[in-house]
N, C-alpha and C positions, 0 to 999 in steps of 0.2 A: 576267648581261648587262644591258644598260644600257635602259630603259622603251623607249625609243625602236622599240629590236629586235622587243621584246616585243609589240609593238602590234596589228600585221596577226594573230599568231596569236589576240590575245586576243579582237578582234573575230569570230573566224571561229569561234571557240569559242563567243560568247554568241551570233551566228545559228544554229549549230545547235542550240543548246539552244534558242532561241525557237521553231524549226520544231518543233522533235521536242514542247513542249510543245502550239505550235498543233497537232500533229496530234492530240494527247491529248483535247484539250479539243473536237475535231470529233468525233473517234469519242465522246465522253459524250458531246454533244449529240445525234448523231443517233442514240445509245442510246435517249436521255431523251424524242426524239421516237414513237419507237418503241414507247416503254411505255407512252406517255401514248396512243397509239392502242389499245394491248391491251385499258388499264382506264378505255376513256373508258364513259362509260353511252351504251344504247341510241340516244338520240334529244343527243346533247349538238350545242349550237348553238356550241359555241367560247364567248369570254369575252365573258361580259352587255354592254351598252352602261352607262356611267357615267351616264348622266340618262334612264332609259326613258321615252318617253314614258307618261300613266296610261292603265290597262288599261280596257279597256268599251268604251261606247259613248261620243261627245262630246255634248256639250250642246249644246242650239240646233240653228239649221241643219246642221249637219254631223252630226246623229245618225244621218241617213238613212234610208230606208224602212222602216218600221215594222211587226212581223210576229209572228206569233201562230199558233196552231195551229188549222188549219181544224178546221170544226166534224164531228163524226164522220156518217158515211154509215148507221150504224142507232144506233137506243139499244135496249140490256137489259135497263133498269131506269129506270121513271121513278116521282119523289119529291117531294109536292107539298108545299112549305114554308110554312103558311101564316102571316098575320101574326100577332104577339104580342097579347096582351088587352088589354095597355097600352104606353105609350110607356115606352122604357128611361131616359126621360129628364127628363121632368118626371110620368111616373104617368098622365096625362089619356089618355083613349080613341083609336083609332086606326080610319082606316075607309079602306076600301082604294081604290088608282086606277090600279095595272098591272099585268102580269105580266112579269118577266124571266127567261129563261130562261141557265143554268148549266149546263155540261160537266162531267161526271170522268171519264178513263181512268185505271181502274184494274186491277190482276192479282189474282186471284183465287187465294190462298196454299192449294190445297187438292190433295190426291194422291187420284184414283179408284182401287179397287182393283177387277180385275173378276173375279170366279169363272166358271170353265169346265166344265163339268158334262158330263164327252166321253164318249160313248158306248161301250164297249170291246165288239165283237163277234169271231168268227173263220167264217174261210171255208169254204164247205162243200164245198169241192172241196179244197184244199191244206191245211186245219186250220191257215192262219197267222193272226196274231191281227193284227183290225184296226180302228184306231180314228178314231173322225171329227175334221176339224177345221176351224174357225172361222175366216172371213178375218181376225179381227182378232188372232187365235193369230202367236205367232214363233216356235213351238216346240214339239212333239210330246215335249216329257219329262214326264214326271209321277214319281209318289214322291218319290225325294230332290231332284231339279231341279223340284219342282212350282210353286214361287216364284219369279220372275222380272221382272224389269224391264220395263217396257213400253217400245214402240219408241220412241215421242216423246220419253221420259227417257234413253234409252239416247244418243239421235244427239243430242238437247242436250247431254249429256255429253262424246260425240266429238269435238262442233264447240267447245267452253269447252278440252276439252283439247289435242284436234289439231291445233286452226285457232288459236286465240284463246291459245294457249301454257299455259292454269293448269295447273298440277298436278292430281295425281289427288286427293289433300286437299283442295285449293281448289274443285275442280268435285263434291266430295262437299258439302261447305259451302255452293255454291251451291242443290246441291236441296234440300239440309237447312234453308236459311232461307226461300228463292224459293216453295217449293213443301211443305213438309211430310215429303217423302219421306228419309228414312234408307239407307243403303249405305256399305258399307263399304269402302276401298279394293281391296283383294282381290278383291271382290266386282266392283268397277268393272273392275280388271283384268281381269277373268278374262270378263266381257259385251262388253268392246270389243274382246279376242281372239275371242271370236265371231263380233262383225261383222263381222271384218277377213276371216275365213273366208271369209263371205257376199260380202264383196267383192273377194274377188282372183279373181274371171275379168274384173271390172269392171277391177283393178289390170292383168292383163294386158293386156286391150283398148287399156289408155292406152301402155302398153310398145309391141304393135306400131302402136300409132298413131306411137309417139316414132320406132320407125325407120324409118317411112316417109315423114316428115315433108319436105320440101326446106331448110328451115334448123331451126337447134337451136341456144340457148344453153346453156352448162353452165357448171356452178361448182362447188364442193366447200367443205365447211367441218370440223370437228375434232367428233368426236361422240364420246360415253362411252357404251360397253355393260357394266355389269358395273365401273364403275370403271376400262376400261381404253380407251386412244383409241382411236379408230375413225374413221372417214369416211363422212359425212354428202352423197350427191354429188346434184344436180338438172339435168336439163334439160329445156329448156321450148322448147317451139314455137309456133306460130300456136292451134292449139285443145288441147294440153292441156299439163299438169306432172305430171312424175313423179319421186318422190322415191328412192332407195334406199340404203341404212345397208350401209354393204361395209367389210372392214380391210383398206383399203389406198385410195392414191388415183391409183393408176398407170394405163397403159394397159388391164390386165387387168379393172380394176372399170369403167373407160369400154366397155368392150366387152362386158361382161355388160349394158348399159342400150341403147346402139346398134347393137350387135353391131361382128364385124369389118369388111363390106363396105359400113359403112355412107357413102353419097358425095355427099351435100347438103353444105350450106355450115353448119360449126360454126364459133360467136363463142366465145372465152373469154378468158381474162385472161392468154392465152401458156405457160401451164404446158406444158411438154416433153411431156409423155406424149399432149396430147392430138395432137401433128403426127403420132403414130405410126397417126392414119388416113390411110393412104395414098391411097384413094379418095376422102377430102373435099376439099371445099374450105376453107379459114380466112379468118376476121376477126381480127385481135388487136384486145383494145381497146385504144382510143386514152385511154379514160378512164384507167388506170391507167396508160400510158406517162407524161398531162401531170401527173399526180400525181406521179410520180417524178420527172418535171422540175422540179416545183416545191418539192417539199424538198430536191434537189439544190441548186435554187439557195439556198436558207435558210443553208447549212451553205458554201456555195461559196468557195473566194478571190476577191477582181476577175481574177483573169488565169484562171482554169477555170470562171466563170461565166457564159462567153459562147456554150458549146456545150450546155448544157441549157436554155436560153433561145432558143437558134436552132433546138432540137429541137421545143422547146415552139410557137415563131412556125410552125415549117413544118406540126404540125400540127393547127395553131388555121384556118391556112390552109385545109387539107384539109376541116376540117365546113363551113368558110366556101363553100367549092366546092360542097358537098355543098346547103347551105340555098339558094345562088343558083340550082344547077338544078331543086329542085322547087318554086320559086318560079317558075323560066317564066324568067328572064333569064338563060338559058344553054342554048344547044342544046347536043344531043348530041357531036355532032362536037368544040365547045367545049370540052367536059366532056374532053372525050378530050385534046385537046391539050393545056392545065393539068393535067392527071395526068402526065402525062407529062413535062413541063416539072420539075414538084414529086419526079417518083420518081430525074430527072437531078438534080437539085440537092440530093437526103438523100444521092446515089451519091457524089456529089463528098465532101457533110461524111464521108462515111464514112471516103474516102481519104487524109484528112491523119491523123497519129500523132496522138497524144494523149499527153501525161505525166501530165497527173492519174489515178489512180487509180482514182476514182469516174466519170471520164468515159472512159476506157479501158472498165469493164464495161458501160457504156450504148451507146456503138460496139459492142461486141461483142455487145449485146443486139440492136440494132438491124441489124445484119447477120444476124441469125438468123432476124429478123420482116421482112425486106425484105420479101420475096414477099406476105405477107398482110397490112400495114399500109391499104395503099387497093385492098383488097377490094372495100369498098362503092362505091366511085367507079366500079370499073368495072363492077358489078354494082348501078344504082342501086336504089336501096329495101333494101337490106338495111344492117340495125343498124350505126352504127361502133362501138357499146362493148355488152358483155355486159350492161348496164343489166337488161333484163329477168329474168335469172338471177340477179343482186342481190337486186334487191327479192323473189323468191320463195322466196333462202334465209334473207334476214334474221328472218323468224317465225321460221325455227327456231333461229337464232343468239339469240331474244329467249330461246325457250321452252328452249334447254340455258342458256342462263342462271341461271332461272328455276327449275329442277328436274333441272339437270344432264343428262340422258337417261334411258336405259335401262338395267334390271337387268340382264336378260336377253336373250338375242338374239329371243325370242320377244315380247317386250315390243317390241323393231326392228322386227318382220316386221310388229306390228299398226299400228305407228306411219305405216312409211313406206306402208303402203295407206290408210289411214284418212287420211292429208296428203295425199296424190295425189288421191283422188278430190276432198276438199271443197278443194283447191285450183286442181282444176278444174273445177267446178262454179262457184266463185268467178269463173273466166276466163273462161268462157264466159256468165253472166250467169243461170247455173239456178238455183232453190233448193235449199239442200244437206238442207234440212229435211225436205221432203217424198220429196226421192229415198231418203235415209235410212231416213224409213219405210215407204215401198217395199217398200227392199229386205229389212229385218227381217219384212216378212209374207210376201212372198214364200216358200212352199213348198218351192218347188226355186229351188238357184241360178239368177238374172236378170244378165245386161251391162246394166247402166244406162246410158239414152241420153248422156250425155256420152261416149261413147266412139263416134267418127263412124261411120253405118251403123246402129248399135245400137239398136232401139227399146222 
């Protein structure tokens, strides 16, 4: 047939192939995007700037206020340096005309060992055998357990590896150089599952604190027990965090940590399982909805990039409402009727069809999260984004990095109590050092005060 004929089809052939390629090359890129999130490092800032400015301080006037380490509150040791017999520099005599005085803080690289010399008596009524002990004692074994870590090594240990992410190697290395002291990993193991012992009525405590709480964030992240995946889940309220290592991350494992009837207002990041608290109340975050809008549009056509943009503006809107009423230049009443203005105007974008694809499931996402999208607005002061349940699972997002998880599930059990306490303890503004060794001398199981009521 003669070109002419030919024409319209041939055109209509190389636009579908153009499409079918452009789709090709959107799903790689939002592949590409994808994996470049998986195996970004911990703290990555996106791509360097091309002329940084130089690092320090600036010279001259712009150095600004000039600071030093105050002088310490006692000294340990004083060391009187007197002058030389001659000048280092021409030899001639030297006769003196000040005194200055110099600071050192320093650590003292040295391990106490202490002998316990316990009395072993028995009773003259019962014939049971009994032996004395020593506030500074953590532990009533003798013979084969007669060697033991002391408490202040022990919870520096806990907190290098619970808190602080190192490994059990690395936190052995630490006392091995810091301090003197030798242990073995095994050894480390097997003392921090101890403590973890000493601490779970404390670990409890913070459990029924978590379900009594009036709000909760939660989050979940990917955890290895044994080499095999597991789930890593946290939620956190006004005074504490608690951690817990479960396989699975469904409704089942949310309800071992809040129980089922539990009916405050939970924040999270939309995951399905978690609406299966029927009695709560929800926040979705908005954090991760404008994120979503904003790689949506990265990857968008101009013609389907006008509705994760108008997703994005409606609500950018929302925190904008949110900053103007606790700033004062918005009453209540106000506050009410821009909610509501803004929950008509997502109802409307809802209602038109969508052909794109990627914005068809964002409608669909977003009719699923109507109801809890401006939570916060109408319940002022509470979170728009699960922000806080971020930041408290990210340590451990650092430390499976780091040393991948847990062997054993027993090695879990000591993990997620020994994180919950000195993560609370961090929250609430205690020291996790001293409660630590506390709780190591303590005779009989103690609830250490971070758990409210507890003293």
């Amino acid at each position: 047939p003669p070109r002419s004929t030919l024409f319209p089809y041939t055109t209509l052939f190389r636009s579908e192939r153009l499409q079918q390629e452009t789709e090709r090359l959107r799903r790689e890129l939002e592949a590409a995007l994808r994996a470049s999130k998986r195996q970004a490092a911990p703290h990555s800032r996106g791509t360097p700037k091309a002329d940084p400015q130089r690092p320090g301080r600036k010279p001259g006037r712009r150095y600004g206020r000039q600071a030093c380490r105050p002088i310490p509150a006692r000294v340990d040791e004083q060391i009187i340096v007197p002058l030389p017999e001659r000048c280092p520099h021409c030899g001639g005599g030297v006769a003196p005309e000040s005194c200055e005085t110099q600071y050192q803080e320093e650590i003292v690289r040295r391990t106490m060992v202490r002998r316990f010399d316990i009395v072993v008596g028995r009773c003259c009524d019962c014939q049971r055998r009994v032996q004395g002990r020593h506030s500074l004692q953590t532990s009533d074994a003798v013979g084969v357990g007669n060697v033991q870590l002391g408490p202040e090594a022990l919870t520096l240990a806990a907190i290098l590896n619970k808190q602080m992410g190192l490994s059990l190697g690395h936190a052995c290395q630490v006392l091995s150089y810091g301090f003197g002291l030798e242990v073995s990993r095994g050894g480390l193991y097997r003392a921090l599952g101890r403590m973890a012992g000493r601490a779970e009525p404390t670990y409890h405590g913070l459990l029924e604190t978590a379900r009594q709480a009036p709000v909760n964030g939660m989050d979940e992240t990917g955890w290895k027990v044994g080499g095999c995946l597991q789930w890593l889940h946290v939620a956190v309220s006004a005074q504490v965090t608690v951690y817990a290592i479960l396989p699975g991350r469904g409704y089942g494992q949310g309800v071992m940590i809040l129980g089922a009837e539990y009916d405050g207002f939970l924040i999270h990041d939309g995951w399905a399982p978690y609406y299966r608290f029927r009695y709560a109340f929800h926040q979705s975050c908005l954090a991760h909805l404008l994120k979503r809008c904003r790689e949506m549009a990265q990857v968008a056509s101009p013609s389907a990039l006008m509705f994760p943009r108008a997703v994005e503006n409606l609500l950018e809107t929302s925190l904008e409402l949110r900053d103007r009423y606790e700033q004062g230049e918005m009453s209540e009443r106000g506050l009410s009727i821009a909610t509501g203005r803004l929950e008509a105007k997502l109802d409307r974008m809802l209602e038109t069809r969508r052909r794109n694809p990627a914005n068809q499931r964002l409608a669909r996402h977003l009719k699923h999260e109507r109801l809890w999208l401006f939570t916060f607005l109408h319940c002022p002061g509470l979170d728009a984004t699960n922000n806080a349940a971020e930041r408290a699972i990210r340590g451990m997002v650092i430390a499976r990095k780091v040393w991948g998880g847990n062997r054993t599930w027993e090695g879990a059990r000591t993990h997620q109590i020994l994180a919950s306490v000195l993560r609370t303890c961090w929250q609430q503004g205690k020291d996790a050092f001293t409660r630590g060794v506390r709780l190591l001398r303590a005779p009989r199981g103690v609830i250490l005060d971070i758990v409210p009521g507890a003293g």
